[in-house]
PASEBA-1860 file (N, C-alpha, C; in nm, 3 decimals):
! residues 89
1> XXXXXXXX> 5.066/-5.761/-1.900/5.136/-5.739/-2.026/5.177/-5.593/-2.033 ~ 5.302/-5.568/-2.027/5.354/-5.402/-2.070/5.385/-5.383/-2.132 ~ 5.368/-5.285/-2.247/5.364/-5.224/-2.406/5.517/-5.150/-2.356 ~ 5.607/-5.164/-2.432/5.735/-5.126/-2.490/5.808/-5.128/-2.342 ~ 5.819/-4.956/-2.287/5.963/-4.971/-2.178/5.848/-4.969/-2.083 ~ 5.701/-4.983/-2.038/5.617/-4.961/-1.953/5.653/-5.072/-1.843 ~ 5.603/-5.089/-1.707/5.567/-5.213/-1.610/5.470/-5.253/-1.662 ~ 5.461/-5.381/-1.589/5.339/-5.469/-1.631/5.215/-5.349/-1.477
9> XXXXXXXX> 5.106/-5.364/-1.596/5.016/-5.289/-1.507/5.001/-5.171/-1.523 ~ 5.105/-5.115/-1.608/5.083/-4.928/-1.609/4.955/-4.842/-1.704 ~ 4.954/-4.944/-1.832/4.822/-4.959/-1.901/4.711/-4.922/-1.836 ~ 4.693/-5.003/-1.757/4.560/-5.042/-1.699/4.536/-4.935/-1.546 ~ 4.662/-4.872/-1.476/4.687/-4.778/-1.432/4.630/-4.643/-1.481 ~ 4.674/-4.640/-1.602/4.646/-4.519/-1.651/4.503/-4.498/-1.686 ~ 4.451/-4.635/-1.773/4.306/-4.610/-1.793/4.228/-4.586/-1.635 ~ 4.267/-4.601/-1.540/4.187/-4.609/-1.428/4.205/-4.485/-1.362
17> XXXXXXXX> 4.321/-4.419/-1.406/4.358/-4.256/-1.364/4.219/-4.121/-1.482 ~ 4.242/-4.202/-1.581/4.195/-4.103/-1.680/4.024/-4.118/-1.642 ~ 3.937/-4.248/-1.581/3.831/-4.257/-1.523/3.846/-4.169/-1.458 ~ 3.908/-4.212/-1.338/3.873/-4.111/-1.220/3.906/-3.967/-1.226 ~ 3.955/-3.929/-1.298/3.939/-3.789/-1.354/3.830/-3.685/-1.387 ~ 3.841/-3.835/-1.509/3.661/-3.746/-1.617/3.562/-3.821/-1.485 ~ 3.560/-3.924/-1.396/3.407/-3.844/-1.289/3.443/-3.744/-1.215 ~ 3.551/-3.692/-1.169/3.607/-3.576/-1.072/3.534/-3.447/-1.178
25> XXXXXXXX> 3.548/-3.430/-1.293/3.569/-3.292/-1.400/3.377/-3.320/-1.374 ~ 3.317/-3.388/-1.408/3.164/-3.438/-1.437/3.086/-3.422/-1.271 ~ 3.167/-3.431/-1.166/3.089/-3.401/-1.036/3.097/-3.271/-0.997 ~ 3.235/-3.216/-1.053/3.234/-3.098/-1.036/3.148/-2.972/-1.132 ~ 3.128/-3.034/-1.236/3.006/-2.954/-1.340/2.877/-2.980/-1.283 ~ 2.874/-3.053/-1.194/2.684/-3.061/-1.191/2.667/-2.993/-1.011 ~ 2.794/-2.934/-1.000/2.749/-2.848/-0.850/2.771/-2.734/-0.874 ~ 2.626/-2.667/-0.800/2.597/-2.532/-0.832/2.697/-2.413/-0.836
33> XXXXXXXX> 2.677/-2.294/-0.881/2.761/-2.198/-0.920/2.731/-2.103/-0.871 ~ 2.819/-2.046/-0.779/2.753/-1.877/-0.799/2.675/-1.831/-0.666 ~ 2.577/-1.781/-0.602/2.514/-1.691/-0.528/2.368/-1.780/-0.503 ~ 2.366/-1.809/-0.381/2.219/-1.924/-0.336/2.093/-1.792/-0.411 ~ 2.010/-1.852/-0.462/1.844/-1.799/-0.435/1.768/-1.811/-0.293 ~ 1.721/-1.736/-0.314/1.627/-1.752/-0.161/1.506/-1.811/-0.185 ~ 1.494/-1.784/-0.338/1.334/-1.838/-0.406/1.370/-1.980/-0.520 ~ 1.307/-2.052/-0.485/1.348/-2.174/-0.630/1.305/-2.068/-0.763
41> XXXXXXXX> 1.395/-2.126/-0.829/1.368/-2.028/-0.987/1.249/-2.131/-1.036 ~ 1.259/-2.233/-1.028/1.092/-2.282/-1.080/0.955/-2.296/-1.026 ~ 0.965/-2.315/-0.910/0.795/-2.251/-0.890/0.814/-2.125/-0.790 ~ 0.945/-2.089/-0.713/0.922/-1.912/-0.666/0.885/-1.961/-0.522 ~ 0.895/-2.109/-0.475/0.910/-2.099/-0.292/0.996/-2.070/-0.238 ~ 1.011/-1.997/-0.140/1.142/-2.051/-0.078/1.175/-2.168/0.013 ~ 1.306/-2.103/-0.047/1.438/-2.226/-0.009/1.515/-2.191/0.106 ~ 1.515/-2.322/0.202/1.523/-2.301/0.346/1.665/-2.245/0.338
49> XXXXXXXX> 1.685/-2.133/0.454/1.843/-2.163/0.485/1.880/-2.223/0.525 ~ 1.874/-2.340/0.558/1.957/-2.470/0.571/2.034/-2.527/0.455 ~ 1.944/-2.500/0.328/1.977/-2.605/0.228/2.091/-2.504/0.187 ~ 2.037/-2.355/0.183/2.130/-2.255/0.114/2.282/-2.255/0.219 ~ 2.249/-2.265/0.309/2.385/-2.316/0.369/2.528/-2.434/0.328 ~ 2.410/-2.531/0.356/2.451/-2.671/0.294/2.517/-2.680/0.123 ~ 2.443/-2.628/0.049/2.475/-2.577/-0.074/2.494/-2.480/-0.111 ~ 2.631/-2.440/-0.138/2.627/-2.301/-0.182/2.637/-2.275/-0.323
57> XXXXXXXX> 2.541/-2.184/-0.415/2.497/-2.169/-0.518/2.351/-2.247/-0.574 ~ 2.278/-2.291/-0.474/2.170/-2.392/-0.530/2.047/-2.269/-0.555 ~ 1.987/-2.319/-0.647/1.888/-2.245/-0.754/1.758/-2.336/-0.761 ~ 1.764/-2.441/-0.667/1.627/-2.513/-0.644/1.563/-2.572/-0.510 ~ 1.447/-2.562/-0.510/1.431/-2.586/-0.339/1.394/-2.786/-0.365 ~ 1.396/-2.841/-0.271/1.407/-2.964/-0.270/1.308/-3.061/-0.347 ~ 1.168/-3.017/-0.377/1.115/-3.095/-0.420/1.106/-3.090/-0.591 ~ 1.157/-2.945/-0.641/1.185/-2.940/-0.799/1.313/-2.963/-0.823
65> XXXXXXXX> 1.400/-3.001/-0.722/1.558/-3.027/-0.742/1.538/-3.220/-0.760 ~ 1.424/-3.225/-0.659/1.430/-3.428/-0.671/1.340/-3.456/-0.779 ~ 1.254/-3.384/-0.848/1.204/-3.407/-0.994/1.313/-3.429/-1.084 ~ 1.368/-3.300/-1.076/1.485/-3.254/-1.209/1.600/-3.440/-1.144 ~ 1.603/-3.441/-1.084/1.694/-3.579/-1.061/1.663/-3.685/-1.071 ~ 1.516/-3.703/-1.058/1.417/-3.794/-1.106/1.429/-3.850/-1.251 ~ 1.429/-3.806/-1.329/1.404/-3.727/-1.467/1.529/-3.757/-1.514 ~ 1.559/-3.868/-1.619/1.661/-3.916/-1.688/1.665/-3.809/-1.852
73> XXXXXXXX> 1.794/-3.751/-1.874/1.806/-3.703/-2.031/1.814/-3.826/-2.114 ~ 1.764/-3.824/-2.186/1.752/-3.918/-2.285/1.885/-3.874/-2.396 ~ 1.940/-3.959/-2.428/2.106/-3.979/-2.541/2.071/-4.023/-2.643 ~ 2.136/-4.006/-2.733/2.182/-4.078/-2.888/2.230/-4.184/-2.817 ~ 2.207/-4.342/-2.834/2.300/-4.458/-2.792/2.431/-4.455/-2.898 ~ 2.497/-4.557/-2.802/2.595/-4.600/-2.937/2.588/-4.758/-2.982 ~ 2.593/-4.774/-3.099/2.557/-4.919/-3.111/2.660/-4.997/-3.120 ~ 2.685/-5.022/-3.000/2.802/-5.118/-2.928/2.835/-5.271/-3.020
81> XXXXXXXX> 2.710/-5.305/-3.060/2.729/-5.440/-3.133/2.742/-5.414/-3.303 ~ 2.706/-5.281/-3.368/2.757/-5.260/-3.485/2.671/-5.342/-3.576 ~ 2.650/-5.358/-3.748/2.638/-5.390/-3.837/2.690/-5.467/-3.902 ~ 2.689/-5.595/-3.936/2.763/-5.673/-3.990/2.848/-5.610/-4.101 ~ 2.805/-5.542/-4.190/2.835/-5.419/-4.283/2.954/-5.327/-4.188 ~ 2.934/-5.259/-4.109/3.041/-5.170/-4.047/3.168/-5.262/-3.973 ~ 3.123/-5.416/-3.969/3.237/-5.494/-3.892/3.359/-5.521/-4.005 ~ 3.281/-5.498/-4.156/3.381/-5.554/-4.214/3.452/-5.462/-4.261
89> X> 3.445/-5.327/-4.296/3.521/-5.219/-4.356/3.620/-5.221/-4.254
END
């Protein structure tokens, strides 16, 4: 189905462009920044040069980097199914 002068398909094109975007912008925020440590900033071992190679800007040595990844942030949900009350306004 294509909305006004669109192809059929461009809709659904686009939502799949604007995905792959926001994970491109979101993979690129969660890799490190900046100047390797030689020491993990949380317990103060060092961090092989291998990894500091491999990663450049990493600030954790491997076993407080696979905790911290371990370790889910907890969110506000959204309540997808709603209130009978909020369905009707």
């Amino acid at each position: 189905m294509a909305g006004g002068w669109t192809r059929d398909g461009a809709v659904s094109e686009q939502i799949e462009a604007s995905i792959d975007d926001e994970l491109k912008r979101m993979q690129a925020a969660r890799r490190p920044v900046g100047e390797s440590l030689t020491h993990c900033a949380e317990c103060d071992e060092p961090i092989p040069e291998r990894r500091r190679a491999a990663i450049p800007g990493v600030k954790l040595c491997i076993d407080c980097q696979s905790e911290r990844d371990g370790v889910r942030a907890q969110r506000g949900g959204i309540n997808r199914r709603g209130s009978k009350d909020s369905q009707l306004k």
